[in-house]
mmCIF file as Biopython writes it, N, C-alpha, C and O atoms, coordinates in Angstrom:
data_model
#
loop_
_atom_site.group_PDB
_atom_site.id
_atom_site.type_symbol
_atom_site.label_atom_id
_atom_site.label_alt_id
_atom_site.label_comp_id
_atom_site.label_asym_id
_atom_site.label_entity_id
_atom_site.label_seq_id
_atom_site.pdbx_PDB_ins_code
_atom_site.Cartn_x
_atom_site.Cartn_y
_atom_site.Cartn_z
_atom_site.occupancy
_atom_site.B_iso_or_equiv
_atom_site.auth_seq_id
_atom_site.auth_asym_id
_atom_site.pdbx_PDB_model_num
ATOM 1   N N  . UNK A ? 1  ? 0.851  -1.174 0.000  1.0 0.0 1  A 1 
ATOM 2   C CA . UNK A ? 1  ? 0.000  0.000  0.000  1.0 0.0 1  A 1 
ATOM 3   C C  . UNK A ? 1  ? 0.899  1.240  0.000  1.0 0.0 1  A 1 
ATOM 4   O O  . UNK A ? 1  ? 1.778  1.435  0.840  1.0 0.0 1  A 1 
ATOM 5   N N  . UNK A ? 2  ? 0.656  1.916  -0.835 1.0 0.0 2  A 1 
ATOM 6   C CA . UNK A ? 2  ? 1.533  2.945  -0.985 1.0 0.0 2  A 1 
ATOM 7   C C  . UNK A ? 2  ? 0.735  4.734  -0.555 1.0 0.0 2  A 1 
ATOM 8   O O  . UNK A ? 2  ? 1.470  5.721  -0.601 1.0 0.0 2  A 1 
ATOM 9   N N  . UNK A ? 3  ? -0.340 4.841  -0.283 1.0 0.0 3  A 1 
ATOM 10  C CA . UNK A ? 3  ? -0.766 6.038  0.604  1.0 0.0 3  A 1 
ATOM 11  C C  . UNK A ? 3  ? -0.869 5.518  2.012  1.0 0.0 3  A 1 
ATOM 12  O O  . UNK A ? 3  ? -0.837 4.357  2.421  1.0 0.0 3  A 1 
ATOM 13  N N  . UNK A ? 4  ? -1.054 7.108  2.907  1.0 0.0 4  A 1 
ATOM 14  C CA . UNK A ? 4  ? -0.634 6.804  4.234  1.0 0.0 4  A 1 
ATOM 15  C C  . UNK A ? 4  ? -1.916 5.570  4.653  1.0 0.0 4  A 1 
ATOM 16  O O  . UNK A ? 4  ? -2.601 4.990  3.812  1.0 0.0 4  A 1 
ATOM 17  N N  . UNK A ? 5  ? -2.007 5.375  6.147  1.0 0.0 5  A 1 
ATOM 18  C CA . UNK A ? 5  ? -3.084 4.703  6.429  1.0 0.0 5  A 1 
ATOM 19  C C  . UNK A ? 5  ? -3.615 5.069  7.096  1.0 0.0 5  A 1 
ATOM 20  O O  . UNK A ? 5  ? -3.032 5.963  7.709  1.0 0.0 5  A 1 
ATOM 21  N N  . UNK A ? 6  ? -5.405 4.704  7.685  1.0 0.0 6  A 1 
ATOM 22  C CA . UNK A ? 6  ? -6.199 5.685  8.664  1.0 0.0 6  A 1 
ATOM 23  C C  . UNK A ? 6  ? -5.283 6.085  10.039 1.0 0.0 6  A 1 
ATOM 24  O O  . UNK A ? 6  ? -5.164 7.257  10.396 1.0 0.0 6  A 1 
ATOM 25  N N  . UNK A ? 7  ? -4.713 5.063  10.692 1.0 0.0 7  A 1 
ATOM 26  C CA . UNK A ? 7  ? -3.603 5.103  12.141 1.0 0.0 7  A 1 
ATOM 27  C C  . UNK A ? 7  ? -2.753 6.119  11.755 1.0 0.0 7  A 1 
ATOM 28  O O  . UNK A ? 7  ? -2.544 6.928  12.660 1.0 0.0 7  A 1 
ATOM 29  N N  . UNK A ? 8  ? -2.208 6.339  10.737 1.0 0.0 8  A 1 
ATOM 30  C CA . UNK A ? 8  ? -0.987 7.107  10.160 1.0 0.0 8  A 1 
ATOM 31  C C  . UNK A ? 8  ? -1.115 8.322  10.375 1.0 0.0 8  A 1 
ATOM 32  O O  . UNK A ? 8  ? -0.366 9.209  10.783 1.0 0.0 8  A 1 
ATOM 33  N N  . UNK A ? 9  ? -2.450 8.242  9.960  1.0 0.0 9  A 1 
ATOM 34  C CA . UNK A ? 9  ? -3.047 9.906  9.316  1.0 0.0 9  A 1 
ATOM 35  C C  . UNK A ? 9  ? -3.501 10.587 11.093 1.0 0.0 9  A 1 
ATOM 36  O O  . UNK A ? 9  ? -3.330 11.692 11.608 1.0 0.0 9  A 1 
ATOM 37  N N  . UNK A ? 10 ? -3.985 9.583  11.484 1.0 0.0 10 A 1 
ATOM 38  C CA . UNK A ? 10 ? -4.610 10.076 12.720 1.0 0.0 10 A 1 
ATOM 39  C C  . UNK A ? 10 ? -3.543 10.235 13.866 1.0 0.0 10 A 1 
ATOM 40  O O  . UNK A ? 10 ? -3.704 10.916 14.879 1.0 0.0 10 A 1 
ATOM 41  N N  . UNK A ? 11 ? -2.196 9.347  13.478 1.0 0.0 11 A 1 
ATOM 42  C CA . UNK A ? 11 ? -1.271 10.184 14.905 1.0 0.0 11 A 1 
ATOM 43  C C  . UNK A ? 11 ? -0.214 11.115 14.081 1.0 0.0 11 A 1 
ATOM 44  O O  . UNK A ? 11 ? 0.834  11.575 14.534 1.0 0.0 11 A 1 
ATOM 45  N N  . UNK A ? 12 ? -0.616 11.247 13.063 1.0 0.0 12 A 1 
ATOM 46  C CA . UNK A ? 12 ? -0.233 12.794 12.281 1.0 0.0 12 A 1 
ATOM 47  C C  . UNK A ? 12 ? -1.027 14.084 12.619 1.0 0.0 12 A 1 
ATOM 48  O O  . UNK A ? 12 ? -0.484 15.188 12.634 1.0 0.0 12 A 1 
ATOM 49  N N  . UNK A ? 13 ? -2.266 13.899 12.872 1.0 0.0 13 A 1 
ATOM 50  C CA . UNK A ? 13 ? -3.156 14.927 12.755 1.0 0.0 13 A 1 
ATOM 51  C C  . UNK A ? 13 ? -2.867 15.010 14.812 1.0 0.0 13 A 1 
ATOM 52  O O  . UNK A ? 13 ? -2.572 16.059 15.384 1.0 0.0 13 A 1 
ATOM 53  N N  . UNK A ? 14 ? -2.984 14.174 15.255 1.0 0.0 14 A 1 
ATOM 54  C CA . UNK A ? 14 ? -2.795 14.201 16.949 1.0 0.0 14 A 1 
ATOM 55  C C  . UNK A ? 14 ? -1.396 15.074 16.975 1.0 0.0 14 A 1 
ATOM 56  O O  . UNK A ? 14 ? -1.446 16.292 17.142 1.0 0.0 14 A 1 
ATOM 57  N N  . UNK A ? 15 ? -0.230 14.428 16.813 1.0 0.0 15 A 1 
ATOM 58  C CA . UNK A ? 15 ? 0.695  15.371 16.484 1.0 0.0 15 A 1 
ATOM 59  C C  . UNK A ? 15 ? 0.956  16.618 16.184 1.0 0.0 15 A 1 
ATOM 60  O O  . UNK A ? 15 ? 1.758  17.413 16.674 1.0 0.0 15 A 1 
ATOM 61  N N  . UNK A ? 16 ? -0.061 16.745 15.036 1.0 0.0 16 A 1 
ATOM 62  C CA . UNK A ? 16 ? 0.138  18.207 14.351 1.0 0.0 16 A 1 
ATOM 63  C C  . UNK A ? 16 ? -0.688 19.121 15.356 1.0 0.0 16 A 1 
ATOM 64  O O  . UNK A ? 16 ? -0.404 20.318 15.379 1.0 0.0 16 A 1 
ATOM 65  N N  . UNK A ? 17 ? -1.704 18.634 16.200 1.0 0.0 17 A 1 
ATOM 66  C CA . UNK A ? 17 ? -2.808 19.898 17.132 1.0 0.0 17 A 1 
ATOM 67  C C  . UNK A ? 17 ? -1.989 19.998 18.141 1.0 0.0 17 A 1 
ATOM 68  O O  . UNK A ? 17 ? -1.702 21.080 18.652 1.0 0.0 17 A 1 
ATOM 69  N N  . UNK A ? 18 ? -1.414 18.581 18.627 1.0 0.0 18 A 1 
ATOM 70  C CA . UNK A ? 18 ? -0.409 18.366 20.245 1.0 0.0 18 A 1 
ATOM 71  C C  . UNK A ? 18 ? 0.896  20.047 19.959 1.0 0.0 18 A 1 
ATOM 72  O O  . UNK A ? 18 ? 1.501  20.679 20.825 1.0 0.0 18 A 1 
ATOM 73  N N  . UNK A ? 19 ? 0.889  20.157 19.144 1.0 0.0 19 A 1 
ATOM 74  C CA . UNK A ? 19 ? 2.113  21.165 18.657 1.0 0.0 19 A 1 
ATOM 75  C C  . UNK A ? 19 ? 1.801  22.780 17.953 1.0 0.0 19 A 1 
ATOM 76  O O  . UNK A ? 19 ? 2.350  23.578 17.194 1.0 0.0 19 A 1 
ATOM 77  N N  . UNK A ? 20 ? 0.431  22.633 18.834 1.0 0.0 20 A 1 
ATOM 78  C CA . UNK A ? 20 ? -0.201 23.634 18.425 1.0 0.0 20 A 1 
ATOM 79  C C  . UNK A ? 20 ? 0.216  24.385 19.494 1.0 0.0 20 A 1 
ATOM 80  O O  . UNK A ? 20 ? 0.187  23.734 20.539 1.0 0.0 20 A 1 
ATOM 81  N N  . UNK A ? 21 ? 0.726  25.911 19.659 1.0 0.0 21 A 1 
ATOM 82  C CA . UNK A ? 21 ? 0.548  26.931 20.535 1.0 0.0 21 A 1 
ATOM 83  C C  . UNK A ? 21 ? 0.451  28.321 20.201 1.0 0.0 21 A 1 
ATOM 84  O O  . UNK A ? 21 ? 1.127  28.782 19.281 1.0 0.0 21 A 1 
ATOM 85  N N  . UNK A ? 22 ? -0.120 28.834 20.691 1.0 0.0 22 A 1 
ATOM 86  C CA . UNK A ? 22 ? -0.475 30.399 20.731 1.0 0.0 22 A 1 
ATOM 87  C C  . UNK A ? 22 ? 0.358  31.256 21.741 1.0 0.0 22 A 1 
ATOM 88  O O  . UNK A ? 22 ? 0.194  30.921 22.915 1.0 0.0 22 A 1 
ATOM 89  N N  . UNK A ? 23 ? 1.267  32.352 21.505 1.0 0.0 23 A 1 
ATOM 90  C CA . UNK A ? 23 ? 1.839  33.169 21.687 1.0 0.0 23 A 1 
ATOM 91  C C  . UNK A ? 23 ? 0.597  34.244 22.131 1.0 0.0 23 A 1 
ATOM 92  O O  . UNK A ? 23 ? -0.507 34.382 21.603 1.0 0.0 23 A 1 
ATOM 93  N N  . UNK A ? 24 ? 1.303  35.097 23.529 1.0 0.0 24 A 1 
ATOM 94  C CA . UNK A ? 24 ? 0.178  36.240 24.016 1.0 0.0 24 A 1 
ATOM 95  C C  . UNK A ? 24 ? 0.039  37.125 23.317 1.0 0.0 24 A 1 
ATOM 96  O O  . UNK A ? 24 ? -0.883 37.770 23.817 1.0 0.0 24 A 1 
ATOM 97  N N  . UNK A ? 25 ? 0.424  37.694 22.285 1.0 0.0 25 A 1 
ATOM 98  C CA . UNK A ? 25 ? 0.867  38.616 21.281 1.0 0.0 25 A 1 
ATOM 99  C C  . UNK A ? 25 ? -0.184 38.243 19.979 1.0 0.0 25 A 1 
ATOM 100 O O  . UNK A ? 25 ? -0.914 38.879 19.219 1.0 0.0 25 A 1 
ATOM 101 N N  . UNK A ? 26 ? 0.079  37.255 20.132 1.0 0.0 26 A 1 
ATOM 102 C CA . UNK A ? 26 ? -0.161 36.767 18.508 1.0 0.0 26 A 1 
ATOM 103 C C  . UNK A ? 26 ? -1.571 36.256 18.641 1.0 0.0 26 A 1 
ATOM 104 O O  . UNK A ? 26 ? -1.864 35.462 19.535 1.0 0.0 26 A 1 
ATOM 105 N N  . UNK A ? 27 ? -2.583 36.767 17.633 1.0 0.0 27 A 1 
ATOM 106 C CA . UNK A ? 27 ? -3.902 35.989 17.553 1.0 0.0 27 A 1 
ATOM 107 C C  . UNK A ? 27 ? -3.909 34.645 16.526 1.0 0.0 27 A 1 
ATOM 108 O O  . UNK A ? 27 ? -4.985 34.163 16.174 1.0 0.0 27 A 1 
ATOM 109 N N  . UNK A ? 28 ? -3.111 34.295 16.247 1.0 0.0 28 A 1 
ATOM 110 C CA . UNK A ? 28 ? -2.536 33.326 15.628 1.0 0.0 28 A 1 
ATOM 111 C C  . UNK A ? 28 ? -2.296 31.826 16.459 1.0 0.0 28 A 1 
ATOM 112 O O  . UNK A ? 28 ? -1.881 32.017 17.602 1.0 0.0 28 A 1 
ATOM 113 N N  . UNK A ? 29 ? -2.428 30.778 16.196 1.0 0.0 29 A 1 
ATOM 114 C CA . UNK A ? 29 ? -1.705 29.580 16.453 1.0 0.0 29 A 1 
ATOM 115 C C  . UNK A ? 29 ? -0.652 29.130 15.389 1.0 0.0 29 A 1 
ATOM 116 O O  . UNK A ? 29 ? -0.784 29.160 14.165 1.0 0.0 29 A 1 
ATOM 117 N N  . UNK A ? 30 ? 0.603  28.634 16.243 1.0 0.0 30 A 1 
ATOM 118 C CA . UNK A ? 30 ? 1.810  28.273 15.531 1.0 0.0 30 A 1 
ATOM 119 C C  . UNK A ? 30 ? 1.890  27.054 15.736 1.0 0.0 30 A 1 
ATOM 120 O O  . UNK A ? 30 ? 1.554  26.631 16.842 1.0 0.0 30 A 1 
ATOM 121 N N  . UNK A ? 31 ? 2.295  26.278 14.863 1.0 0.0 31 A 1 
ATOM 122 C CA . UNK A ? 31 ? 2.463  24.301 14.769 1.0 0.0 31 A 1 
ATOM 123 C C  . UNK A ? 31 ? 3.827  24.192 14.651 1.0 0.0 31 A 1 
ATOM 124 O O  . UNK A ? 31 ? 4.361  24.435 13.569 1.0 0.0 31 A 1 
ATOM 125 N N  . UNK A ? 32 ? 4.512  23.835 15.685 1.0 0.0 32 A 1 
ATOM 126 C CA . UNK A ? 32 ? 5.792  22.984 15.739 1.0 0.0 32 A 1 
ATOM 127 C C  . UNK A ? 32 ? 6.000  21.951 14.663 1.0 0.0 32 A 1 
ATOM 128 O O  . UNK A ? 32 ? 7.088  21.703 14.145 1.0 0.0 32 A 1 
ATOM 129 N N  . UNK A ? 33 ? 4.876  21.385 14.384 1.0 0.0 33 A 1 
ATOM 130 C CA . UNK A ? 33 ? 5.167  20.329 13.272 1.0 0.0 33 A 1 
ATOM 131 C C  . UNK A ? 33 ? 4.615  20.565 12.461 1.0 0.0 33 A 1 
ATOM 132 O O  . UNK A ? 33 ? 3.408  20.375 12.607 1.0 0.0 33 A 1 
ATOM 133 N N  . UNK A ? 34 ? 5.052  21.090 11.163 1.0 0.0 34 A 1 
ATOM 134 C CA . UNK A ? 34 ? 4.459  21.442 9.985  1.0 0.0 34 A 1 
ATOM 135 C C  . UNK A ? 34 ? 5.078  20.697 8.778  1.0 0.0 34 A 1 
ATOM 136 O O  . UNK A ? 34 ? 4.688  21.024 7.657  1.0 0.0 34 A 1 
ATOM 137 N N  . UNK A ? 35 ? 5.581  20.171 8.849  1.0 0.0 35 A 1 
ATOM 138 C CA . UNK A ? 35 ? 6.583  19.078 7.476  1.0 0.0 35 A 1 
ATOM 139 C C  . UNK A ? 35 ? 7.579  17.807 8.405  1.0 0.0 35 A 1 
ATOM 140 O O  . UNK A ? 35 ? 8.040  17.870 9.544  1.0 0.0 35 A 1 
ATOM 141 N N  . UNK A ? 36 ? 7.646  16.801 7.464  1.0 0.0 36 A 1 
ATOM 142 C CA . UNK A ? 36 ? 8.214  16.058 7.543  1.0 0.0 36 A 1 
ATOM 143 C C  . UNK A ? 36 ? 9.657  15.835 8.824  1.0 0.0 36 A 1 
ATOM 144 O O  . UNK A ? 36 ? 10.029 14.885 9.512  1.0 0.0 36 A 1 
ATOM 145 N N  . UNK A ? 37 ? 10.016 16.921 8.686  1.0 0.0 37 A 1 
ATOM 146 C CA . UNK A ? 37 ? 11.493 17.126 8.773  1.0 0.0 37 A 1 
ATOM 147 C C  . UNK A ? 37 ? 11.326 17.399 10.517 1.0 0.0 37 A 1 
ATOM 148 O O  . UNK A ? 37 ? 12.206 17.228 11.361 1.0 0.0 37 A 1 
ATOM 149 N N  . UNK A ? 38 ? 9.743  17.933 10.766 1.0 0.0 38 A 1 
ATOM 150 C CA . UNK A ? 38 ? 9.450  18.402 12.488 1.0 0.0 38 A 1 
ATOM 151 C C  . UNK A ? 38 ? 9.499  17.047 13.787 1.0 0.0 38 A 1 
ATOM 152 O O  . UNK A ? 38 ? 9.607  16.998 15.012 1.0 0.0 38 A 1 
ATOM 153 N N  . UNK A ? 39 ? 9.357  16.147 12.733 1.0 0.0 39 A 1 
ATOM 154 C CA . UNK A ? 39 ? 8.904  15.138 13.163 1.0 0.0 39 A 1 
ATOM 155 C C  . UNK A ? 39 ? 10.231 14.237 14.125 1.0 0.0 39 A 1 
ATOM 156 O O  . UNK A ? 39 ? 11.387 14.400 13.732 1.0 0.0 39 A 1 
ATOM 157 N N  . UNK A ? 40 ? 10.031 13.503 15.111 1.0 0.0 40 A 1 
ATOM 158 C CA . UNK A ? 40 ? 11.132 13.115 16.072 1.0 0.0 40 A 1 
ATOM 159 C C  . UNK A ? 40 ? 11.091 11.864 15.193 1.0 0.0 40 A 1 
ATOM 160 O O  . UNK A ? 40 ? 10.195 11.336 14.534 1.0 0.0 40 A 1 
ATOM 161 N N  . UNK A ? 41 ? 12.671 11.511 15.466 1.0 0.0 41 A 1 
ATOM 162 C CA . UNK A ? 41 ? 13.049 10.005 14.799 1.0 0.0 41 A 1 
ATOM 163 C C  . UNK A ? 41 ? 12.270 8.853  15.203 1.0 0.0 41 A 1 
ATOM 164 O O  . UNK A ? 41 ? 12.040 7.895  14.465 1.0 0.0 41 A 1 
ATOM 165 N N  . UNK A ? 42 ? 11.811 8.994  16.585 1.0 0.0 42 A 1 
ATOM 166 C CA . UNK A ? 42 ? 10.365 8.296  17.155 1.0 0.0 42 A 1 
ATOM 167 C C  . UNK A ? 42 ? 9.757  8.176  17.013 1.0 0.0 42 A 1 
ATOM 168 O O  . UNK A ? 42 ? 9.274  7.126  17.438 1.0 0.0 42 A 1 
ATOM 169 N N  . UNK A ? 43 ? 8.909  9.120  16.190 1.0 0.0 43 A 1 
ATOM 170 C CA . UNK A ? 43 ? 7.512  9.516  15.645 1.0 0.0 43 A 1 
ATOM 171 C C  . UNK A ? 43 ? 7.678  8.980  14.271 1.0 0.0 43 A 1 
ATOM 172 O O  . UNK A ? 43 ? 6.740  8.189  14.175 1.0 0.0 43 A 1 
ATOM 173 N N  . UNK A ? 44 ? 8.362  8.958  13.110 1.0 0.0 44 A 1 
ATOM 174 C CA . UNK A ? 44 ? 8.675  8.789  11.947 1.0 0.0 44 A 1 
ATOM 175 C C  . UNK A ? 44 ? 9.070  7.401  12.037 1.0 0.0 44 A 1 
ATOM 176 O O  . UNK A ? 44 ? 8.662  6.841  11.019 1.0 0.0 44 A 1 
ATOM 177 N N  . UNK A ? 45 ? 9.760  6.484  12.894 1.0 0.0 45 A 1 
ATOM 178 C CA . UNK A ? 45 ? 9.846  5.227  13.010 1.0 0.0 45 A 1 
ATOM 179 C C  . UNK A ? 45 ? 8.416  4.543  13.164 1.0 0.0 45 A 1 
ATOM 180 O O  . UNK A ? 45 ? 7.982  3.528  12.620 1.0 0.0 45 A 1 
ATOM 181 N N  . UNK A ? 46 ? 7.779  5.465  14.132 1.0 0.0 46 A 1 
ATOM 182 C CA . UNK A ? 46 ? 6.068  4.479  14.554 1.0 0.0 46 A 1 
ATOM 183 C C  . UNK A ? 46 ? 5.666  4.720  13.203 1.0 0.0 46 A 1 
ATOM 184 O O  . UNK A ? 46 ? 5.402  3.654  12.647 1.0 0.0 46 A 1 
ATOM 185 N N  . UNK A ? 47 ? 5.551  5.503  12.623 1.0 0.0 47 A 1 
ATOM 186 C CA . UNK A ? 47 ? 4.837  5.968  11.298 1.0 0.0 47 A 1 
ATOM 187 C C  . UNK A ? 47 ? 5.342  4.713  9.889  1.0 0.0 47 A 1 
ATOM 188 O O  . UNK A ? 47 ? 4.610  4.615  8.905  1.0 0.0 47 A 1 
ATOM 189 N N  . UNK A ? 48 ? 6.517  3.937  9.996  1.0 0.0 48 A 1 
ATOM 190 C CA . UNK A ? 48 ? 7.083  3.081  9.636  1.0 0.0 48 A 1 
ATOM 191 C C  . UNK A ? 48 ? 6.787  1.845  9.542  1.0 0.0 48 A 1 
ATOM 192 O O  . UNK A ? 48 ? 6.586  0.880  8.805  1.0 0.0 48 A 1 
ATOM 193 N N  . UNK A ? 49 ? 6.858  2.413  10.982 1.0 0.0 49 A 1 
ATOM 194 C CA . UNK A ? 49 ? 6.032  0.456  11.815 1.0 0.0 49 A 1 
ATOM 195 C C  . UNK A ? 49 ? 4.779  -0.143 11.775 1.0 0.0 49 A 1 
ATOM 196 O O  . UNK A ? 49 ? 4.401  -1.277 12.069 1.0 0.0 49 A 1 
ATOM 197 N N  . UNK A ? 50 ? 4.162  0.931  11.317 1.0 0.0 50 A 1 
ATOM 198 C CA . UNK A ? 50 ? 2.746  0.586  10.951 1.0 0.0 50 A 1 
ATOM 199 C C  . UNK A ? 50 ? 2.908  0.180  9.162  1.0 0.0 50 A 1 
ATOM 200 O O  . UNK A ? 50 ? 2.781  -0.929 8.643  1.0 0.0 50 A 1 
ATOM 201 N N  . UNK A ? 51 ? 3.148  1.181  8.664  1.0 0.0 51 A 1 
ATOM 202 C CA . UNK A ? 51 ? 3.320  0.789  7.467  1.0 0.0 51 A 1 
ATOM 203 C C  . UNK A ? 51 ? 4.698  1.634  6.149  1.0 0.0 51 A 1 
ATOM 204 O O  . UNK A ? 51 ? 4.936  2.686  5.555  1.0 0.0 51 A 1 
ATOM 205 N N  . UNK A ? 52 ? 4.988  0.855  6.261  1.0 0.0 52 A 1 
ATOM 206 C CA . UNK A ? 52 ? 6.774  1.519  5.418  1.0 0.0 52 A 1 
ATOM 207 C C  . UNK A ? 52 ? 6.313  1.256  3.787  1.0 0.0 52 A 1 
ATOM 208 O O  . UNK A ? 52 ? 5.874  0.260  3.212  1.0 0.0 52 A 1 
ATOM 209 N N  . UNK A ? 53 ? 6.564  2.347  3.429  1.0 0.0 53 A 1 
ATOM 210 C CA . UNK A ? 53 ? 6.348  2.339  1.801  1.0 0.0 53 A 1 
ATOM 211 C C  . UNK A ? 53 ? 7.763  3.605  1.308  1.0 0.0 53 A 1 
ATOM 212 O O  . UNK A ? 53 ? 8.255  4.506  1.986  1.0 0.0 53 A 1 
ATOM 213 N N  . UNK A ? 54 ? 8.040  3.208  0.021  1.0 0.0 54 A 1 
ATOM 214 C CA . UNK A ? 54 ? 9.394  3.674  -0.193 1.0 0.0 54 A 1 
ATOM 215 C C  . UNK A ? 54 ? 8.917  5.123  -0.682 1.0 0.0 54 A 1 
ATOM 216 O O  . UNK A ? 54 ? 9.644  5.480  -1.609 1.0 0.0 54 A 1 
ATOM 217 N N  . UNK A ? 55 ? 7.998  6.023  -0.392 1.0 0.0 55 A 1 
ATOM 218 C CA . UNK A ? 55 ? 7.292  6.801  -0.455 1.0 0.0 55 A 1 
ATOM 219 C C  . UNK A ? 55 ? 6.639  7.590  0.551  1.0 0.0 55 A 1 
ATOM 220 O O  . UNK A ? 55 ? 5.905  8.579  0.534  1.0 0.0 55 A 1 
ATOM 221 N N  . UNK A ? 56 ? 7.375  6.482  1.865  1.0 0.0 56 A 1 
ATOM 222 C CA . UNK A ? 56 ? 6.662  7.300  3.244  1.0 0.0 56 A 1 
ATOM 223 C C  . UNK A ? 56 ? 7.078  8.992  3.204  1.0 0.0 56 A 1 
ATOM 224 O O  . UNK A ? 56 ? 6.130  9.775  3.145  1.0 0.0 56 A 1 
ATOM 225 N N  . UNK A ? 57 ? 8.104  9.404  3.228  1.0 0.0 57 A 1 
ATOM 226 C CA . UNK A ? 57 ? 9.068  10.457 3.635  1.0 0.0 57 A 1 
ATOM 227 C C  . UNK A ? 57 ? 7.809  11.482 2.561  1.0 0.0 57 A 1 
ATOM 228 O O  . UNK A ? 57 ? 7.212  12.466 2.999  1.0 0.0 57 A 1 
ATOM 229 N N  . UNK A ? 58 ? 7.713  11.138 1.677  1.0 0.0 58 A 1 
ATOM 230 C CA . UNK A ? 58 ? 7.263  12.204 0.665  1.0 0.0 58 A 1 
ATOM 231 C C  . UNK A ? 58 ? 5.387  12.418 1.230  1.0 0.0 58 A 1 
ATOM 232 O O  . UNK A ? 58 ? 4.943  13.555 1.394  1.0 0.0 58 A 1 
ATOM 233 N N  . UNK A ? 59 ? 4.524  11.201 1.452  1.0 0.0 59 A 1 
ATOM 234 C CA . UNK A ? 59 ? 3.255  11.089 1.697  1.0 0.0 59 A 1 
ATOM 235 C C  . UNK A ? 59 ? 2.994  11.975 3.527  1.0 0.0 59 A 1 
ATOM 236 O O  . UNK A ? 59 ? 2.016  12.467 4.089  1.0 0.0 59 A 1 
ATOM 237 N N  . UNK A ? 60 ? 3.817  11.867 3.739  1.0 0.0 60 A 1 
ATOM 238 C CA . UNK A ? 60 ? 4.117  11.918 5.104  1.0 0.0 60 A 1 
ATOM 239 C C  . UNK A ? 60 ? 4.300  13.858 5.499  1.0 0.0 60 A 1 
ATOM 240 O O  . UNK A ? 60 ? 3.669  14.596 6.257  1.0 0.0 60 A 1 
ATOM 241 N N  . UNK A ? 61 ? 5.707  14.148 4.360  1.0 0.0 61 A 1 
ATOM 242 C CA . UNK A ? 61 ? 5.280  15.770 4.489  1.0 0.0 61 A 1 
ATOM 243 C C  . UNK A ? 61 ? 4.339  16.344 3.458  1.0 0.0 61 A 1 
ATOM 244 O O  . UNK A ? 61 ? 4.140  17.546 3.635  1.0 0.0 61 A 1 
ATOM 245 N N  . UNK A ? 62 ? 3.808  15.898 2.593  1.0 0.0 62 A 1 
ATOM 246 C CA . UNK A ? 62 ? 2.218  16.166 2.065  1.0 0.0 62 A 1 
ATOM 247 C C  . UNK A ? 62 ? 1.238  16.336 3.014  1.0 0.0 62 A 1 
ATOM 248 O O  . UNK A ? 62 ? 0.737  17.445 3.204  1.0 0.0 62 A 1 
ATOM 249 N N  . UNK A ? 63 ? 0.955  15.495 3.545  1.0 0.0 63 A 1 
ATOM 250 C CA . UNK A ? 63 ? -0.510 15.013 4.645  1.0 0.0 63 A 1 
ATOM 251 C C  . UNK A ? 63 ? 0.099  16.256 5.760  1.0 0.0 63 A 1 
ATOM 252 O O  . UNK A ? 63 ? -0.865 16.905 6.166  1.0 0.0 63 A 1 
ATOM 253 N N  . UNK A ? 64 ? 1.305  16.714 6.307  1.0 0.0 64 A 1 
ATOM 254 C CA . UNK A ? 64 ? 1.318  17.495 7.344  1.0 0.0 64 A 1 
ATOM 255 C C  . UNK A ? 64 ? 1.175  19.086 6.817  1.0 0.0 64 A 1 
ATOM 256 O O  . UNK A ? 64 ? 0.659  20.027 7.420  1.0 0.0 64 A 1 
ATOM 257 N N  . UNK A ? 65 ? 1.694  19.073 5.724  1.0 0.0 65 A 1 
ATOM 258 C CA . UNK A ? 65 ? 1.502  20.139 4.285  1.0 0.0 65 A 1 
ATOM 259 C C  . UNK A ? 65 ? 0.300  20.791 4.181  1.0 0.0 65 A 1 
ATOM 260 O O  . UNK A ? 65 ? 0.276  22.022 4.150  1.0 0.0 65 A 1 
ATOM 261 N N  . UNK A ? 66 ? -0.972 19.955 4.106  1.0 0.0 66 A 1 
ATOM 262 C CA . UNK A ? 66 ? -2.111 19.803 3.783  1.0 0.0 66 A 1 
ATOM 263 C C  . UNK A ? 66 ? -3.039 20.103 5.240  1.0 0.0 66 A 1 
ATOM 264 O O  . UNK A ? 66 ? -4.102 20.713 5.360  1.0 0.0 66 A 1 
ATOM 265 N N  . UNK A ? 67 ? -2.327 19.532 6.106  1.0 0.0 67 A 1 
ATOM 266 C CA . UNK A ? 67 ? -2.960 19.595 7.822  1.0 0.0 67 A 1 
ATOM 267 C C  . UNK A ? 67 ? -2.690 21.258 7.553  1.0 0.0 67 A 1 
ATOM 268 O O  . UNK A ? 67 ? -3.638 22.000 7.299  1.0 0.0 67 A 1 
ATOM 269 N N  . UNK A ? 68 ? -1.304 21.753 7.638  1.0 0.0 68 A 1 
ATOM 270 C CA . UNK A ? 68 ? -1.211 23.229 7.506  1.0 0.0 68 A 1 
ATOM 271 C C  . UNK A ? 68 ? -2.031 24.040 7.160  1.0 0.0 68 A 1 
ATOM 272 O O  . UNK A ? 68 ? -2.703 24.826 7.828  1.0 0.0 68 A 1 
ATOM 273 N N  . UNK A ? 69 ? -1.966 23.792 5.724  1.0 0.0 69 A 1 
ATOM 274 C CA . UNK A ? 69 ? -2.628 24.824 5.107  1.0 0.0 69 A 1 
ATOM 275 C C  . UNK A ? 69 ? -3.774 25.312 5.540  1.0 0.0 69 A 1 
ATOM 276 O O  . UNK A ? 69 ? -3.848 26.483 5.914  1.0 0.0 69 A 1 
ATOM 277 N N  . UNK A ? 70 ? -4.853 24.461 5.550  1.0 0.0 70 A 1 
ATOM 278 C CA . UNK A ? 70 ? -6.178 24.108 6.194  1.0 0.0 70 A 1 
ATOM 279 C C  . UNK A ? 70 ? -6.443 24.632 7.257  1.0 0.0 70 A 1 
ATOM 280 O O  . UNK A ? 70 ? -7.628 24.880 7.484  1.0 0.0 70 A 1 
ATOM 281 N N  . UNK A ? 71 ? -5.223 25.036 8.446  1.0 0.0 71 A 1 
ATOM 282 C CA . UNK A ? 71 ? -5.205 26.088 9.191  1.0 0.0 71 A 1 
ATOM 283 C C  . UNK A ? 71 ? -5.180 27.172 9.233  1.0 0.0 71 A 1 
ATOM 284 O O  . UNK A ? 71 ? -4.919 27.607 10.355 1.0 0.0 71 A 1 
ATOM 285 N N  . UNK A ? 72 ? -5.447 28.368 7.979  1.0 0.0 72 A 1 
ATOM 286 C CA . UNK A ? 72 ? -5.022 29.529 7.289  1.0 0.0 72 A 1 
ATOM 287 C C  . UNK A ? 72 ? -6.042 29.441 6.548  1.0 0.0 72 A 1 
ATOM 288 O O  . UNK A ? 72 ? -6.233 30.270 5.659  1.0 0.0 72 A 1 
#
């Protein structure tokens, strides 16, 4: 299977809100994890372990890409 999977997507999206914070200044929320690259070697291994496709790395900062935007 080469797109992410429902588990995948859903401790991506847990991730991406968990890393949500708001600054007193700012009426804005900022996401610590916004691409691929935010992600702990921990987090990107579970994301693996569920399901490894030679395509993870790329599906993986799409879907957090896409979580972004959607916030704006």
């Amino acid at each position: 299977m080469r797109a992410l999977t429902k588990k995948q997507k859903s401790l991506l999206k847990k991730w991406f809100e968990e890393s949500k914070h708001k600054e007193p200044w700012d009426c804005f929320y900022t996401y610590d994890i916004t691409s691929v690259d935010d992600l702990t070697v921990e987090q990107f291994e579970k994301l693996q372990e569920i399901n490894d496709t030679e395509i993870l790395y790329q599906e993986v900062d799409r879907y957090l890409d896409d979580l972004h935007s959607k916030t704006y």
